[in-house]
C-alpha positions in Angstrom: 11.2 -11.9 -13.0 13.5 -10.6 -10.4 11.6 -8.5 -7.9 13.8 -5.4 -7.9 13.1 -5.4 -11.8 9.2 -5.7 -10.8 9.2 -3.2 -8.3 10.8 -0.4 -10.7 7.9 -1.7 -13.3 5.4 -1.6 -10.6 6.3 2.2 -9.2 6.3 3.1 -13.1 2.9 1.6 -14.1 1.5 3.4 -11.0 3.3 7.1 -12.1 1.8 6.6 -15.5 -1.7 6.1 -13.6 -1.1 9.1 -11.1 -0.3 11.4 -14.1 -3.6 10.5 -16.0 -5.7 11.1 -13.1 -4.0 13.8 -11.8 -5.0 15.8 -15.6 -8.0 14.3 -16.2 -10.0 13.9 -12.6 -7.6 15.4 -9.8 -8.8 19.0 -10.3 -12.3 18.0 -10.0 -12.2 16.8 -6.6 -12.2 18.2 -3.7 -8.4 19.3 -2.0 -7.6 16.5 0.5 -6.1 19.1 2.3 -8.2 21.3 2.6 -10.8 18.5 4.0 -11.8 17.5 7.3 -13.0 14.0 6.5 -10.0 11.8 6.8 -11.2 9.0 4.1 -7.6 7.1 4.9 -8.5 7.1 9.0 -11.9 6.0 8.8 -12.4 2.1 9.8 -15.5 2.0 8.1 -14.7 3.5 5.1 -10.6 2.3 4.4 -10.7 -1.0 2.8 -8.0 -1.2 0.1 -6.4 -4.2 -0.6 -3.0 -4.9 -1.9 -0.8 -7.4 -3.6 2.6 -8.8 -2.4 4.7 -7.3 -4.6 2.5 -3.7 -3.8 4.0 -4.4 0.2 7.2 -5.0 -0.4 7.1 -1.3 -2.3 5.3 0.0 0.8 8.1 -1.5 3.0 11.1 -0.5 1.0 9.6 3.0 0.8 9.5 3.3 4.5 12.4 1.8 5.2 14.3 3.7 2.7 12.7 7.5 3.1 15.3 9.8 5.0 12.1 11.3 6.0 11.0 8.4 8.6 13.9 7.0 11.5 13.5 3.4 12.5 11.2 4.1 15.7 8.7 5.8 13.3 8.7 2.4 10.9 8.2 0.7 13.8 5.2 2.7 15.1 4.2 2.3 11.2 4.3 -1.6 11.7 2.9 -1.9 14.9 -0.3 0.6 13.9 -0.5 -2.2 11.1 -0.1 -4.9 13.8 -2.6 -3.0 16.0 -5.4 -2.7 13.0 -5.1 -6.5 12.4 -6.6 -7.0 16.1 -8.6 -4.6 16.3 -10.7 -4.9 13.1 -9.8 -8.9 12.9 -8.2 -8.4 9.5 -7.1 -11.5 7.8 -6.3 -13.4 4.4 -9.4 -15.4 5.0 -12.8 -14.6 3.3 -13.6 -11.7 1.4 -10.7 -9.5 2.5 -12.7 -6.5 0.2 -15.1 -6.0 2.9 -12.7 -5.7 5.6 -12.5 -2.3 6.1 -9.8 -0.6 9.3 -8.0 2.9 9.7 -4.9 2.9 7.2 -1.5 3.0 9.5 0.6 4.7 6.4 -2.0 7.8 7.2 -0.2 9.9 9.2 -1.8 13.3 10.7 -1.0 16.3 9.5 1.6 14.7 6.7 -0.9 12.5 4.9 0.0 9.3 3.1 3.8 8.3 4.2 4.1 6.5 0.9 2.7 8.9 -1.3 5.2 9.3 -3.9 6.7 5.9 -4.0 4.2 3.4 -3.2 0.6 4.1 -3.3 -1.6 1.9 -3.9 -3.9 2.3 -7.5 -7.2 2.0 -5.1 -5.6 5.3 -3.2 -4.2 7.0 -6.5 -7.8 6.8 -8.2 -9.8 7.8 -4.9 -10.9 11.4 -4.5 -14.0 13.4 -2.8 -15.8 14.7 -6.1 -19.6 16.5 -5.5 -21.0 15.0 -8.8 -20.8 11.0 -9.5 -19.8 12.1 -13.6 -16.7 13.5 -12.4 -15.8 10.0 -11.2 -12.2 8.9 -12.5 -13.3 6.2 -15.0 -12.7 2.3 -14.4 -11.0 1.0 -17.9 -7.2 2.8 -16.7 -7.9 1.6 -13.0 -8.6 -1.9 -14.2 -5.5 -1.6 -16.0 -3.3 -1.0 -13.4 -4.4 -3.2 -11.5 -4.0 -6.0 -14.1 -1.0 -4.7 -14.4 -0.2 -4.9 -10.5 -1.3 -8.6 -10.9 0.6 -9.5 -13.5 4.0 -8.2 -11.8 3.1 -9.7 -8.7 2.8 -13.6 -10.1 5.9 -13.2 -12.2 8.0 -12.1 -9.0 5.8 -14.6 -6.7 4.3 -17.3 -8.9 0.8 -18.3 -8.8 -1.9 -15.9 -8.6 -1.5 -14.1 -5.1 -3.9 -13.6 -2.9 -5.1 -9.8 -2.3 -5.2 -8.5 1.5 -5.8 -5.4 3.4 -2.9 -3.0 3.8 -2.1 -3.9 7.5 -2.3 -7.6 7.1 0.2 -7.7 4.6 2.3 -4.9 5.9 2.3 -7.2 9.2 3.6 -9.8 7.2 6.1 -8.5 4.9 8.0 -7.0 8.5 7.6 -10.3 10.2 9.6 -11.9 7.3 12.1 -9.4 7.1 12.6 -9.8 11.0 13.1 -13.4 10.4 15.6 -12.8 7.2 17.9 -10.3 9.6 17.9 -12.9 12.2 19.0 -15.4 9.8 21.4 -13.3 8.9 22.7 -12.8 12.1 23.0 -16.0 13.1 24.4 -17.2 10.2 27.3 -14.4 10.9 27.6 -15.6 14.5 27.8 -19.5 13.7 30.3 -19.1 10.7 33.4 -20.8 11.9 
């Protein structure tokens, strides 16, 4: 599958799953906004973990959004790059209990890639006072399932999962190296 054709499939599947929790869970947690616990800035609590194909959504949504200008992607990236060092984020190991302080958080706007390109773990979280309120697991292990299968039919074999900034690290390192390619290739052609 091409990946443009994923990625529409992917920010589809993930609408469908917003729109079920948002009217059958969202009105029974507390208002993000309203809340002085940042969850998403929180290095020992963040620990959501992404596929390729979910970063390459995160990356075109921030590189795309009139919203953001190219210095604030790059102070996107290097937050990424940053919470790699500091919380010694990897692929290695069991990436789900690497936790760090989410760089598409940004105060007083929230998640930059909100509407676009959030991640299922982020779409099903909420603060809720009593556990039955809890969004149930069948819909979330769907879209993830989902997110899975998109991701090895753009990719191939089954991809590994990794924290947020590790992948979001890598996904701008690559593109760095594609402009340059394409740079050179423009200054070398005869």
């Amino acid at each position: 599958m091409q990946e443009p054709k994923a990625l529409i499939q992917l920010r589809r599947a993930k609408q469908n799953f917003a729109d079920y929790i948002n009217r059958n869970y969202a009105f029974k947690a507390f208002d993000c906004r309203k809340c002085t616990n940042v969850c998403c800035a929180d290095p020992n609590f963040m620990n959501v973990n992404i596929t390729r194909l979910e970063a390459v959504a995160i990356w075109r949504t921030l590189n795309s959004t009139p919203r953001l200008s190219r210095e604030q992607v790059s102070e996107v990236v290097a937050r990424a790059r940053a919470a790699v060092d500091k919380y010694s984020l990897s692929f290695n190991g069991d990436t789900f209990k690497q936790t760090y302080s989410c760089p598409l958080f940004e105060p007083g706007i929230g998640c930059l890639v909100h509407w676009k390109a959030k991640p299922a773990p982020c779409i099903q979280y909420g603060c809720y006072e009593n556990w039955q309120d809890l969004p149930d697991t069948v819909q979330f292990s769907r879209v993830e399932r989902r997110v899975e299968q998109l991701n090895e039919r753009v990719y191939g074999d089954k991809q590994d999962y990794a924290t947020i900034p590790v992948w979001l690290s890598r996904i701008a390192d690559e593109m760095a190296e594609e402009e340059n390619s394409k740079c050179n290739d423009i200054i070398n052609k005869p």
